[in-house]
Steps between C-alpha positions, in 0.01 A plus 500: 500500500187546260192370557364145350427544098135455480425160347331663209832615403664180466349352207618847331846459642531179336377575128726804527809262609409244223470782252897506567569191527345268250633693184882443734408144495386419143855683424651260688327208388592621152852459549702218350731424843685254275602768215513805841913481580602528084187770416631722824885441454489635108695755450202733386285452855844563666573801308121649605529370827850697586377805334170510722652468798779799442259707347191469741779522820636818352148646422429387834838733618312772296142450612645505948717863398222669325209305713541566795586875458213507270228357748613702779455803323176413409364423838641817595427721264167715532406687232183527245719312237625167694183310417556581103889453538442175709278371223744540253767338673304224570372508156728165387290299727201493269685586168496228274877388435500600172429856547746567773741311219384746233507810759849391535599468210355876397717603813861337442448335170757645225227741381379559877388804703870425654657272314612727204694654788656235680527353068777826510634449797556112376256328710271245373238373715251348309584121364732435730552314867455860675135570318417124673595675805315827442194291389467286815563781724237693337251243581623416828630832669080535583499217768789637643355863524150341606660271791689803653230742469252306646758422786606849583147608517440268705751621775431687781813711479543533882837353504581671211425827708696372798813431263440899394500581849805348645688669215530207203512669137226362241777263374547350824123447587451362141806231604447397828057584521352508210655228292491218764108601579470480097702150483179292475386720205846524359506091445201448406536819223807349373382157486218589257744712283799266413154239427339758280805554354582148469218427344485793263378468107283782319735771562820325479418359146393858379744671627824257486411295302555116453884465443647209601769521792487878520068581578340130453395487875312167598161595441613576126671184489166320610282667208726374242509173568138449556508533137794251455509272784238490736673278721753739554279771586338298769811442616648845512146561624501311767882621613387899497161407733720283701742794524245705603340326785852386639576896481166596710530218766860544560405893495233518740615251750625759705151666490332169602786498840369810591191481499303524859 
């Protein structure tokens, strides 16, 4: 258990809290609960809504494969080159949206470093319900690589020299070691992701564009009608924070249970 917060702190604690919260509040005292069920049940907020959810779970798929793999070999890795190569895998943190959609688009667009290639082969990325994909695990994939990195260097790796010892391959020691010492880190990476991804705007609208049904994710969907009908923004608004939060608390309930 930590020591008592000094009392200085607490005023702090509480402008930082209400920095969060009042801006959640006025959103939700800007919605018009009589108009809410029609303005979330239209087909166009349904639409956005179903296509967030598949794409952010599968870029959520994406960002746990290539993650996890990713942040061990980080922590592990000791060479002269891991801080530059860390930086520029964690680059997306910081990047505006924008650019990651534009250095996406120079990457797998038709005209692309790659995508004249994969254009031959008859893949098309860009404008499509895969470049959403790409685009929110490019923005996301960092937490994941962050969460494991930090975790693994945290370790000791004494049971991970005792596996060794008794005879267990790398494999097995990853499985039945590693992984369940990395579980807190692991849930808490993956959280953040899938609400990154969920949540994901700049690089999606570069890169895929805003096409109804096929890369019009939620956040798109909000944009445009907060030209058209405010009312339904707030109320699409209001559905992705509540999606959000409900995601987090159900997420990190198991974190909570464990804790000392």
């Amino acid at each position: 258990m930590t020591g008592a917060m000094p009392r200085w702190m607490l005023p702090l604690a509480l402008v930082g809290a209400a920095l969060i919260a009042v801006p959640l509040l006025a959103t939700l005292l800007r919605l018009d609960w009589s108009r809410a069920p029609q303005l979330l049940s239209s087909p166009a907020a349904l639409d956005a809504l179903s296509l967030s959810l598949r794409t952010a779970a599968a870029a959520t798929i994406l960002c746990v494969l290539l993650g996890v793999p990713l942040g061990y070999a980080l922590a592990q890795w000791r060479s002269r080159l891991q801080p530059t190569v860390r930086a520029l895998i964690l680059a997306p943190l910081v990047l505006p949206p924008v650019v990651g959609g534009l250095a996406l688009l120079y990457a797998f667009g038709r005209r692309g470093l790659l995508g004249e290639s994969l254009h031959a082969l008859g893949i098309e990325i860009a404008f499509s319900t895969a470049a959403v994909v790409v685009a929110q695990t490019f923005v996301a994939l960092p937490f994941m690589v962050l969460a494991v990195e930090s975790s693994v260097g945290a370790l000791t790796g004494h049971h991970e020299s005792l596996s060794a010892t008794l005879g267990a391959s790398r494999t097995t020691t990853l499985r039945h070691v590693t992984l369940p010492a990395l579980r807190p880190a692991l849930i808490t990476g993956t959280v953040l992701v899938f609400a990154r991804a969920l949540g994901e705007f700049g690089a999606t609208l570069t890169f895929a564009g805003s096409l109804p049904g096929v890369t019009r994710t939620l956040p798109l969907e909000i944009y445009l009608q907060r030209e058209s009908d405010a009312d339904a923004a707030v109320a699409l608004a209001v559905m992705l924070v509540a999606l959000a939060v409900t995601v987090v608390a159900l997420a990190y309930r198991p974190l909570a249970r464990r804790a000392p």
